[in-house]
N, C-alpha and C positions, 0 to 999 in steps of 0.2 A: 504493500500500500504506500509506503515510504516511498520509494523510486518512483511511482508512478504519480504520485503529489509533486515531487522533484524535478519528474520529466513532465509535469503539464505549465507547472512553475517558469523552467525554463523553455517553454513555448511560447508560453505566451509572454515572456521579457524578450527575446526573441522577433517575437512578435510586433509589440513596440517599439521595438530599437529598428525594426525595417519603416516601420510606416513613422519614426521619428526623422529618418534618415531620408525620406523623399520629398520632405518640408525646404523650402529653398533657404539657401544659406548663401552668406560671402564668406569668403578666405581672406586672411589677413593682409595679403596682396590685391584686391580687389578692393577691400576696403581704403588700405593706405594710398588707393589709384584713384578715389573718390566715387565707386560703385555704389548705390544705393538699389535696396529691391523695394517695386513698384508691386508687388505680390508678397503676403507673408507665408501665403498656402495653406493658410484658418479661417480669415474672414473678408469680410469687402472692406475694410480699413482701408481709405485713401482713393476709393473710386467710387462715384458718383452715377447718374442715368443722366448721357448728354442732354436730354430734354430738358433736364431740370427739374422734369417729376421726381418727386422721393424713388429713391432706389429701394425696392424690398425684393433683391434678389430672383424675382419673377423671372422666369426663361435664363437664370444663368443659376450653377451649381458649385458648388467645391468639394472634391474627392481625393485625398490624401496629396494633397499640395499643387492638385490639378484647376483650373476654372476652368469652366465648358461653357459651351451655349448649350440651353439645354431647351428644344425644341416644345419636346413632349409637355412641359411647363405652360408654354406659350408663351405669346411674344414679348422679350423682355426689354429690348431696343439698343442701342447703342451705350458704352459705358467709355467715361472719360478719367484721367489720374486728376484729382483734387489738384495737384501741383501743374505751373506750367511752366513749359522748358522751352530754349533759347535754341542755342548749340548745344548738341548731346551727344553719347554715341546708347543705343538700345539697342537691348539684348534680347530675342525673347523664343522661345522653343515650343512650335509649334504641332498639332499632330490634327489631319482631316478623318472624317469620314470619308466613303465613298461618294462623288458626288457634289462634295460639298465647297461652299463660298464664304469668305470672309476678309477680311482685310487688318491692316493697323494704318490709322492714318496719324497724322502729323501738322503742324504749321494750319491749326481750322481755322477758317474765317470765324470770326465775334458766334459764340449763342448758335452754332451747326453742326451738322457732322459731316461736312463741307471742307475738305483739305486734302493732303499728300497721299498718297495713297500705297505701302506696299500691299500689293495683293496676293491675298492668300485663299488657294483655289486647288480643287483638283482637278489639273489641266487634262487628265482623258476622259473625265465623264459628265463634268460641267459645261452646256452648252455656252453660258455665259466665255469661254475661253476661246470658242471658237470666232468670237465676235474680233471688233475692233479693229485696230491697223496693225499688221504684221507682229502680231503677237502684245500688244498693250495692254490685253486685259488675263495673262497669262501669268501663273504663279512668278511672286517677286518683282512684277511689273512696277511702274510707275502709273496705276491703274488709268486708264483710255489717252496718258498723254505720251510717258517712253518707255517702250517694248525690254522687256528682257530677252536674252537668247531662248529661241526654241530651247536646245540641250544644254538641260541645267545639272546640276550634281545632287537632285532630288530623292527622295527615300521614297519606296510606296506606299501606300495609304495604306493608314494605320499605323505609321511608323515618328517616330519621331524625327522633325527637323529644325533648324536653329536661323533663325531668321536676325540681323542684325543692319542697322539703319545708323546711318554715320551723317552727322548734319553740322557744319561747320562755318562760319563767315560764308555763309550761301553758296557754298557745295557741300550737295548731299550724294550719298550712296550707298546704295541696294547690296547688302551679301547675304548667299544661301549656303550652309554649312559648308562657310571658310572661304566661298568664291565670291570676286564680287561679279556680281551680276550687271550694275549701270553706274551711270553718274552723271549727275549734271548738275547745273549750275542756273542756282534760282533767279529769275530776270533778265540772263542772258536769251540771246536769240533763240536757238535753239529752244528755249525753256519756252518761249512764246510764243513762238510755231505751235507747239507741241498743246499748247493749251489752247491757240486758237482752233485748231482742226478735233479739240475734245469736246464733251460734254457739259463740259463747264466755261466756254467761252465766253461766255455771257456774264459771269459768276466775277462781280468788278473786286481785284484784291487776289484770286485765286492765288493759293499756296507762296505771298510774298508776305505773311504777317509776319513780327518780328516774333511770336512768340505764342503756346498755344497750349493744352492737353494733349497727352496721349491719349488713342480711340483702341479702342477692341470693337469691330464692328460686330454684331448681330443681325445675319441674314438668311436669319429661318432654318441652316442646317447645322448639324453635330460640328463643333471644334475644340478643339482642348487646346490651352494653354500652361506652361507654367516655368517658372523660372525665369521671372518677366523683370528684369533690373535694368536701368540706366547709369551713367557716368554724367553730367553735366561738363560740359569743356569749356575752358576760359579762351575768350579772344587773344 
């Protein structure tokens, strides 16, 4: 009886020490690097419902240091960081469903959920990725304004990937676990092209505010997030 009180004991310490262990953390070098996490992977502490309606977790979940969209709930809408950042670099590790769409946007226009957009998609069975111009609205995009390469260094669904967003004196860019994928340069030509041939040309200010919330978009299908931290960078 002894042993087997001993070995349920150390199951279940076991037990905890894994599902302690999948909570997001920084390292001392991350810290000393001025990393902060934007997820504590307990509660909604420091995000918000872009609308500005009270957040009561409707349509988003947290499961052992994971956030989801969580469909079956119903629709919960957009969520933003309480904090807004300038120049950053973010971090954040993402995992689709089949099918599935969402994004992290960046630099919003005032009171929207209206801004930069990396997209985050399952480019073979969302027809949303087949749209667009040569690939814009395709994982890791610059959503409908700059295309990422067709072949990316992507995981398949269901898998976990690491999405990172590097934003600096107005150049930013796109990396998908380790590659970067684009770049460009906020206000420059290029940038303006690229907005006037988009869906937001009309949209006066599109992605040149000096400063903004981070978005976790909510767009109806399964996503998980987690291990969601930024770096703020000095000019």
């Amino acid at each position: 009886m002894k042993k087997v009180k001993l070995f349920a004991a150390l199951l279940l310490l076991g037990t905890s020490m894994q599902l302690k262990a999948q909570l997001p953390a920084l390292t001392k070098k991350e810290k000393k690097q001025g990393w902060v996490l934007l997820f504590n992977g307990k509660t909604f502490d420091g995000w918000k419902k872009a609308s500005g309606q009270p957040f009561t977790a409707k349509g988003w979940q947290i499961d052992d240091g994971v956030l989801s969209v969580n469909p079956a709930d119903g629709h919960g809408g957009d969520i933003v960081t309480d904090r807004k950042f300038s120049d950053f670099e973010l971090s954040v590790e993402f995992k689709v469903e089949k099918g599935a769409n969402s994004g992290i946007k960046y630099y919003l226009l005032p009171n929207t959920s209206l801004g930069c957009e990396y997209q985050i998609i399952d480019d073979e069975n969302h027809p949303d990725a087949k749209l667009g111009i040569a690939g814009n609205r395709r994982l890791a995009s610059f959503y409908d304004v700059i295309p990422a390469p067709l072949k990316k260094p992507v995981k398949p669904v269901g898998q976990w990937n690491k999405a990172v967003i590097i934003a600096k004196n107005n150049h930013v860019e796109h990396w998908l676990n380790g590659v970067k994928m684009l770049e460009y340069d906020r206000g420059s030509a290029a940038f303006n092209a690229g907005i006037a041939k988009s869906k937001f040309k009309n949209e006066k200010g599109f992605g040149l505010v000096k400063e903004s919330p981070i978005l976790l978009q909510e767009h109806g299908d399964t996503v998980h997030f987690r291990n969601i931290k930024i770096r703020p960078l000095t000019k």
